[in-house]
N, C-alpha and C positions, 0 to 999 in steps of 0.2 A: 293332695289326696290321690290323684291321678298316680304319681310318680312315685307313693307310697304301694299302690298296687301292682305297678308295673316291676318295680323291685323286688317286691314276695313273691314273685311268678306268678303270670296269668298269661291270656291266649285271645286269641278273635275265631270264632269259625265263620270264616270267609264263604260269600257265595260267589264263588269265581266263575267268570264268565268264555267264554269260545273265543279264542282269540289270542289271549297272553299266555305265556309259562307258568308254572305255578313256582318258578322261582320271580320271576317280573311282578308275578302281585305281591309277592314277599318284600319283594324291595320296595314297593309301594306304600305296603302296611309301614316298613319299619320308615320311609321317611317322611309319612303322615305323621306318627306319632314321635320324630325326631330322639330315634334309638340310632346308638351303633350295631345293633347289630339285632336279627331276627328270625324264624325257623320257621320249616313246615315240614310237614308228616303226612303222606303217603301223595305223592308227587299223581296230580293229572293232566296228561298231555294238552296241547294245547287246544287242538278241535273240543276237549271234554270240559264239562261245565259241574258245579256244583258245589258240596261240603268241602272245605279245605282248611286245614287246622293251622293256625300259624301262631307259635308263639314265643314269647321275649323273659329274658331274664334265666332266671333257675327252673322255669318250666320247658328250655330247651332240655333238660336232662330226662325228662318223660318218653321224647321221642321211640326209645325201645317199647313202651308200655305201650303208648299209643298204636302201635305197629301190630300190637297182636289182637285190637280187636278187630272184628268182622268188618265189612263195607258193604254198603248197598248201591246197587244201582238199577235206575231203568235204563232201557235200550232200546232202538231198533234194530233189527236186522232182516238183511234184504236176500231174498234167496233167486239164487240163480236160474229156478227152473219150478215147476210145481209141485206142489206139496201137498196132501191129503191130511186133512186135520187127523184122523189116528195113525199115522205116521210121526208127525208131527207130535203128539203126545208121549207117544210111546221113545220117541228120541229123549224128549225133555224127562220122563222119569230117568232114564239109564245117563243121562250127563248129570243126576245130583246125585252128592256123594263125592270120594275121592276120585280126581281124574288126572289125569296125564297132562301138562304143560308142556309144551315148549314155548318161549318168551318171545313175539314178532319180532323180525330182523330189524325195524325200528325203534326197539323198546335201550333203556340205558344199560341193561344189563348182562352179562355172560348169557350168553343161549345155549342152555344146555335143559334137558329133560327133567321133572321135579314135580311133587304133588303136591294139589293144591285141592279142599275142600270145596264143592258148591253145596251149600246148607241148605238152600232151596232156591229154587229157579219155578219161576212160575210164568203161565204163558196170561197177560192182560188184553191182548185184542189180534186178531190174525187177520190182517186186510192183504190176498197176494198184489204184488210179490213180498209184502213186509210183516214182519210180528213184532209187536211188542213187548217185551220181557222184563219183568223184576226179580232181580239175581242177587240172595244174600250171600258171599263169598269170604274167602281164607283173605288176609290180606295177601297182596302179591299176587293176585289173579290175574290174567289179561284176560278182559270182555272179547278182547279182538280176537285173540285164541277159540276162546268157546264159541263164538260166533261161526268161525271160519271150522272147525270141527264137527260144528251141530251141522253145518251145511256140508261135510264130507259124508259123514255120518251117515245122512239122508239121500244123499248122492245126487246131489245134485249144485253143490258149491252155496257159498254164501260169504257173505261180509253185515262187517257194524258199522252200519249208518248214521246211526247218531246214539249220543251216549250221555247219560249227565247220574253222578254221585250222589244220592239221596239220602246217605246217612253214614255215618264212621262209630261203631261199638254205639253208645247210648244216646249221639249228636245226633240230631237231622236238619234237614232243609230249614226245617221251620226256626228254629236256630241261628241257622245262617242268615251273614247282611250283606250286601254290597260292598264295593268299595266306596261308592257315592256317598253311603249313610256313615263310614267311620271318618269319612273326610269331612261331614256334617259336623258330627260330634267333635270332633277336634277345634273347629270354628267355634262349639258352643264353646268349650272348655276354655279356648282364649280366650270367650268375652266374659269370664266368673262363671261358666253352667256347667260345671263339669260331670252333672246327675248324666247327662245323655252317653257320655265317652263310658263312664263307671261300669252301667245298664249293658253295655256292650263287651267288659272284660271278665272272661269267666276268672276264677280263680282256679286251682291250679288242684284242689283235693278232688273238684269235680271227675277229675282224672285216675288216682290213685285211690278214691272211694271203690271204683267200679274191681278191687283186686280185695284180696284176703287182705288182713291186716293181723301186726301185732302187736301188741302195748307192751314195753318193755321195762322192767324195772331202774332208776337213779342209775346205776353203776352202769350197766347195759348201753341205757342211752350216752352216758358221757365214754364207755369203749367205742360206740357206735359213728358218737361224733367226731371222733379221732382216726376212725379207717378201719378199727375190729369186724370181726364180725360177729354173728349174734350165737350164742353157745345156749343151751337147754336151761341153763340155772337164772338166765337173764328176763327169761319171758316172766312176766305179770297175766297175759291173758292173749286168745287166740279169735279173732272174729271171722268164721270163716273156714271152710274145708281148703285147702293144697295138697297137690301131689308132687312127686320131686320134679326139679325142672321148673313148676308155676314161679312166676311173680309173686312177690309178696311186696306189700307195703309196711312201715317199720315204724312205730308211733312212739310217740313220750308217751307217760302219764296223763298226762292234758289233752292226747290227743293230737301231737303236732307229728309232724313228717318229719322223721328224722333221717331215711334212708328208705331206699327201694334195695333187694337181691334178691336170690334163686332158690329155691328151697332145696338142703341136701336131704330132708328127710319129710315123709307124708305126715300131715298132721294129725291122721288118726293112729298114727304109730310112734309118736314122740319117744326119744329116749330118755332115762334118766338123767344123763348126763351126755356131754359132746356137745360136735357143731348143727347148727339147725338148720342156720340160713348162711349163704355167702352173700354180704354186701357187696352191692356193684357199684351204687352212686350214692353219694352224699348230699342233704339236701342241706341242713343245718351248718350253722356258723360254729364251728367248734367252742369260740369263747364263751359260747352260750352254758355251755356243760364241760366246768373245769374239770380234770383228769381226776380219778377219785382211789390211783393208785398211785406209788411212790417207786420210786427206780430202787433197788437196795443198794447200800451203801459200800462202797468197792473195799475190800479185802485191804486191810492197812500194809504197808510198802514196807519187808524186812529192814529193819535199822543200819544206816549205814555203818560203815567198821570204825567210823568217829565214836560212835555212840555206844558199840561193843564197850558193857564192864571190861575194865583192865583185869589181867590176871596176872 
C-alpha cells in the first residue's frame, strides 16, 4: 500500500531543522523510505528552519508548479543602530510591493538584479535592537536581502538573525513533521502499521488542485498522453480563470492528471479553433490511453518495369 502510493506520486512536507542542508534531509527522507532517488522545492539554507517539500516518484515533475507559489516566513532582524517605530513603519509599507533584489554573495545563484514581490510584510513585535517580522513573498526572495535593505533604507544597517519558513502556497508549519516522526513511521510500517507512514504522504493533486484545470475530451487525452498538445476542439470543460503564460493542469474525463502546460491563450478569450495550451510534462502512462488516430497509409510504390503491361 505504502509503495502503491509512493509510485502514483506523493511528497513529505518536511519540518527541517538549523543545522543540515535541505539537500542532506533530502537524502535522509529518501533513505528512510528506501527510494533511489528523491527531490525538494525551494531549497533553505542551512541556519534556516521550517516547511520543506520533498518529493519521490512522478511528483518530482511538479517541482516548476511548486515554485510559483508564495512562501512565508517569520524573521528576525537586528538593526544596527536606533530606530523610531514610525520610521520603522513607514519603511515597512514602502518595502511591500515589487522591490529590487540583488541575491547575497552567499546565495547558489547568478547575482544579478531582478524583481521580486513582498505581498505583505507585516511588523509582530519590535524589541531594540530586534523586530520581528512576517513576510509573505514571490518565491525566490532573499529574507537576507530585505533584511539588509530595510536597514539601509533606514540608515542605519541591519541583518537576519534568525529566520524559519512557515508556509509554501496552501502548506504550513502545521503540516509539517520532523524527521524523527517519518523515521517513526517507517518503523511502524515494518512492523504491518503502515496507517502512521500513509497519514504522512500527501498525494500529489493536492499540488495541481491549487491551479486552473481542464477536462479534456477521449481523443485529447490519448494526444495528450502521447506528447501533443492540447488544441481548442479537445476541451470538455474549464475549471478556473488563466491568462497566457499561467499553469494549467490537464485532466481526463475521471478527473485524472494527465499533463501540466502554459497557457497560449486566456481563458476568457478562448478561440474557435487552434492551440490553447503547450504541454510541458507528462504525468500519465501513455499505455493507458491507446492512440485514437491511424498514420495514413503510404502512397503505393510505381510498378516496377517487370510488371509494365507488354506492348
Amino acid at each position: 500500500m505504502v509503495l502503491d502510493r509512493l509510485k502514483a506520486g506523493s511528497f513529505l512536507l518536511v519540518d527541517k531543522p538549523r543545522g543540515p542542508s535541505s539537500h542532506q534531509v533530502t537524502a535522509w527522507v529518501r533513505d528512510l523510505l528506501r527510494l533511489p532517488s528523491a527531490g525538494h522545492a525551494g531549497t533553505l539554507d542551512p541556519h534556516v528552519s521550517g516547511v520543506l517539500w520533498v518529493g519521490f516518484g512522478p511528483s518530482l515533475k511538479l517541482l516548476p508548479l511548486l515554485l510559483e507559489f508564495p512562501k512565508r516566513y517569520v524573521g528576525v532582524v537586528t538593526f544596527h543602530g536606533p530606530v523610531e517605530p514610525p520610521a520603522l513603519s513607514r519603511a515597512i509599507e514602502e518595502f511591500t510591493g515589487p522591490v529590487y533584489q540583488t541575491p547575497p554573495v552567499r546565495s547558489a545563484v547568478r547575482r544579478r538584479r531582478r524583481i521580486r514581490t513582498i505581498h505583505r510584510l507585516t511588523l509582530l513585535d519590535h524589541r531594540p535592537p530586534n523586530v520581528l517580522l512576517d513576510a509573505v513573498v514571490d518565491s525566490g526572495t532573499y529574507i537576507r536581502s530585505l533584511a539588509v535593505d530595510l536597514g539601509d533604507a533606514l540608515g542605519v544597517g541591519a541583518h537576519l538573525a534568525e529566520l524559519r519558513r512557515t508556509g509554501t502556497g496552501p502548506f504550513t508549519e502545521a503540516e509539517a513533521v520532523p524527521i524523527s516522526r517519518v523515521a517513526d513511521a517507517v518503523v511502524a510500517a515494518d512492523a504491518g502499521e503502515p496507517a502512521p507512514l500513509l497519514a504522512l504522504l500527501h498525494p500529489i493533486e493536492e499540488v495541481w488542485r491549487e491551479f486552473p484545470r481542464i477536462r479534456v475530451k477521449p481523443g485529447a487525452a490519448a494526444a495528450l498522453a502521447h506528447g501533443a498538445d492540447l488544441a481548442r476542439g479537445g476541451i470538455r470543460s474549464v475549471e478556473g480563470r488563466f491568462a497566457v503564460g499561467a499553469s494549467v493542469a490537464l485532466l481526463d474525463e475521471e478527473g485524472r492528471l494527465l499533463a501540466v502546460g502554459t497557457a497560449l491563450r486566456d481563458s476568457e478569450h478562448l478561440p474557435g479553433t487552434g492551440w490553447v495550451i503547450d504541454a510541458t510534462r507528462v504525468f500519465t502512462d501513455a499505455t493507458r490511453y491507446p492512440p485514437t488516430w491511424r498514420k495514413a497509409a503510404s502512397p503505393k510504390a510505381p510498378p516496377a518495369a517487370s510488371e509494365l503491361p507488354s506492348t
